[in-house]
N, C-alpha and C positions, 0 to 999 in steps of 0.2 A: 656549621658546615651542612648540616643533615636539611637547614632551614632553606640554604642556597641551592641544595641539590634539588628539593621539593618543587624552589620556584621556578628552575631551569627544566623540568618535568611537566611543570604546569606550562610553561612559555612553548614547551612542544606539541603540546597537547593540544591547547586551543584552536590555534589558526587549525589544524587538521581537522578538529570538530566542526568550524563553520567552515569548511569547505562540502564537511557534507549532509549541512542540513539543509534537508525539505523546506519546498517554497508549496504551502497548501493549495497558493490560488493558481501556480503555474500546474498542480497536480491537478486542481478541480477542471481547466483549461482541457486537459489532455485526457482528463476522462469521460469527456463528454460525447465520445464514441460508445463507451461502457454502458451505458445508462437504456440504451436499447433490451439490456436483459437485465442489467443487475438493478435498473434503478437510480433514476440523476441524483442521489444521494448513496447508493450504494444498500438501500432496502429492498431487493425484490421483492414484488408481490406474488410469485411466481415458484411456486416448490423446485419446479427445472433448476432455475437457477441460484447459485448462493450468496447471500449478502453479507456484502463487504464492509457495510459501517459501522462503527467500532471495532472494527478486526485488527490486531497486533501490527502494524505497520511492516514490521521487520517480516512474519509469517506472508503477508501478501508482496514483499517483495522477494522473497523466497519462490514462492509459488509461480511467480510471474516469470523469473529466471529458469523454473524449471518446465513452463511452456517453450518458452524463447528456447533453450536446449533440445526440447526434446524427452527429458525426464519425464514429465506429465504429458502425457496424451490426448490434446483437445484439438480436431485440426482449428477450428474458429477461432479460440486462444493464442495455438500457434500465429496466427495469420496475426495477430494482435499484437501480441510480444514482440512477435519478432520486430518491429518497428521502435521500440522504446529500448532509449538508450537507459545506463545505468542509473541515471539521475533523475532519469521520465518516471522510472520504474518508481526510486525513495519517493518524486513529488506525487505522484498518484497513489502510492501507499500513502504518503500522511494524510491525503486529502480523504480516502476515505478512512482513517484510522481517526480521524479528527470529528466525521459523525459521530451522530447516535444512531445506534443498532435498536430498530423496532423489538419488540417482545411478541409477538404474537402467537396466543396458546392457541391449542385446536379445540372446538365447540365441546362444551359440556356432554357426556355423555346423558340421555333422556331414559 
Protein backbone atom coordinates (compact mmCIF):
# COMPACT_ATOMS: atom_id res chain seq x y z
CA UNK A 1 0.00 0.00 0.00
CA UNK A 2 2.64 2.64 1.25
CA UNK A 3 4.55 1.42 -2.37
CA UNK A 4 1.20 2.57 -4.34
CA UNK A 5 0.66 5.71 -2.48
CA UNK A 6 4.45 6.77 -3.22
CA UNK A 7 3.88 6.13 -6.92
CA UNK A 8 0.52 8.04 -7.07
CA UNK A 9 2.59 11.00 -5.31
CA UNK A 10 5.33 10.58 -7.83
CA UNK A 11 2.62 10.49 -10.87
CA UNK A 12 1.45 14.04 -9.20
CA UNK A 13 4.47 15.32 -8.99
CA UNK A 14 6.16 15.08 -12.17
CA UNK A 15 3.88 16.48 -14.93
CA UNK A 16 3.79 19.81 -12.31
CA UNK A 17 7.68 19.72 -12.25
CA UNK A 18 7.97 19.84 -16.09
CA UNK A 19 5.48 22.29 -16.40
CA UNK A 20 7.79 24.44 -14.67
CA UNK A 21 11.11 24.05 -15.92
CA UNK A 22 13.26 26.58 -17.49
CA UNK A 23 14.08 26.52 -21.24
CA UNK A 24 17.92 28.13 -20.90
CA UNK A 25 18.09 29.07 -24.54
CA UNK A 26 14.53 30.70 -24.53
CA UNK A 27 16.01 32.52 -21.19
CA UNK A 28 19.42 33.46 -23.07
CA UNK A 29 16.83 34.86 -25.90
CA UNK A 30 15.12 37.20 -23.41
CA UNK A 31 18.12 38.29 -21.84
CA UNK A 32 19.65 39.81 -24.37
CA UNK A 33 18.31 43.31 -23.46
CA UNK A 34 20.30 42.67 -19.98
CA UNK A 35 23.58 42.43 -21.21
CA UNK A 36 23.81 46.21 -21.84
CA UNK A 37 24.86 46.37 -18.08
CA UNK A 38 25.06 43.10 -16.56
CA UNK A 39 27.01 41.47 -19.45
CA UNK A 40 25.84 38.94 -22.45
CA UNK A 41 26.70 36.18 -20.07
CA UNK A 42 25.72 37.84 -16.98
CA UNK A 43 29.63 39.06 -15.81
CA UNK A 44 29.77 42.67 -15.50
CA UNK A 45 32.74 44.31 -15.99
CA UNK A 46 31.28 47.19 -14.26
CA UNK A 47 31.20 47.50 -10.15
CA UNK A 48 27.62 49.66 -11.00
CA UNK A 49 26.32 46.80 -11.91
CA UNK A 50 25.93 43.05 -10.45
CA UNK A 51 26.62 39.84 -11.92
CA UNK A 52 24.20 37.49 -12.49
CA UNK A 53 26.11 34.24 -13.68
CA UNK A 54 26.13 31.65 -11.53
CA UNK A 55 23.59 33.12 -9.22
CA UNK A 56 20.82 30.84 -7.59
CA UNK A 57 18.31 30.76 -10.09
CA UNK A 58 15.46 30.79 -7.63
CA UNK A 59 17.31 34.25 -5.83
CA UNK A 60 17.24 36.07 -9.28
CA UNK A 61 13.71 35.18 -9.89
CA UNK A 62 12.84 36.44 -6.61
CA UNK A 63 14.53 39.63 -7.17
CA UNK A 64 13.04 39.99 -10.54
CA UNK A 65 9.46 39.78 -9.01
CA UNK A 66 10.33 41.95 -6.53
CA UNK A 67 11.22 44.87 -9.27
CA UNK A 68 8.21 43.92 -11.23
CA UNK A 69 6.13 44.61 -7.78
CA UNK A 70 7.59 47.18 -6.67
CA UNK A 71 9.51 45.72 -3.40
CA UNK A 72 12.99 46.58 -4.84
CA UNK A 73 13.40 49.90 -5.93
CA UNK A 74 15.23 50.28 -9.51
CA UNK A 75 13.17 52.48 -11.78
CA UNK A 76 15.35 50.85 -15.05
CA UNK A 77 14.66 47.13 -13.50
CA UNK A 78 11.19 48.19 -12.87
CA UNK A 79 10.83 49.19 -16.60
CA UNK A 80 12.42 45.61 -17.32
CA UNK A 81 10.36 43.39 -15.05
CA UNK A 82 7.56 44.56 -15.54
CA UNK A 83 7.50 43.05 -19.19
CA UNK A 84 8.43 39.24 -18.19
CA UNK A 85 6.02 37.11 -17.45
CA UNK A 86 6.44 34.39 -14.71
CA UNK A 87 8.02 31.81 -17.01
CA UNK A 88 10.47 34.83 -18.75
CA UNK A 89 11.36 35.43 -15.22
CA UNK A 90 12.35 31.00 -14.43
CA UNK A 91 13.87 31.01 -18.23
CA UNK A 92 16.13 33.98 -17.74
CA UNK A 93 17.02 32.92 -14.16
CA UNK A 94 18.32 29.51 -15.43
CA UNK A 95 20.04 31.02 -18.29
CA UNK A 96 22.13 32.98 -16.16
CA UNK A 97 22.21 30.59 -13.19
CA UNK A 98 23.62 28.08 -15.79
CA UNK A 99 26.97 30.47 -16.45
CA UNK A 100 29.94 30.68 -14.76
CA UNK A 101 30.31 33.61 -12.43
CA UNK A 102 34.00 35.37 -13.21
CA UNK A 103 36.24 35.65 -9.85
CA UNK A 104 37.69 38.63 -10.21
CA UNK A 105 39.90 39.78 -7.03
CA UNK A 106 41.05 43.44 -6.62
CA UNK A 107 44.96 44.32 -7.48
CA UNK A 108 47.38 43.32 -5.05
CA UNK A 109 48.04 45.65 -2.49
CA UNK A 110 52.13 47.37 -3.47
Amino acid sequence: MKKLALMAFIAVLLPAQAAFAADIATGKQKAQVCAACHGADGNSTSPQFPRLAGQYPDYLVKALQDYKSGARKNPIMLGFASGLSPADMENVAAYFGAQTGLQIYPPALK
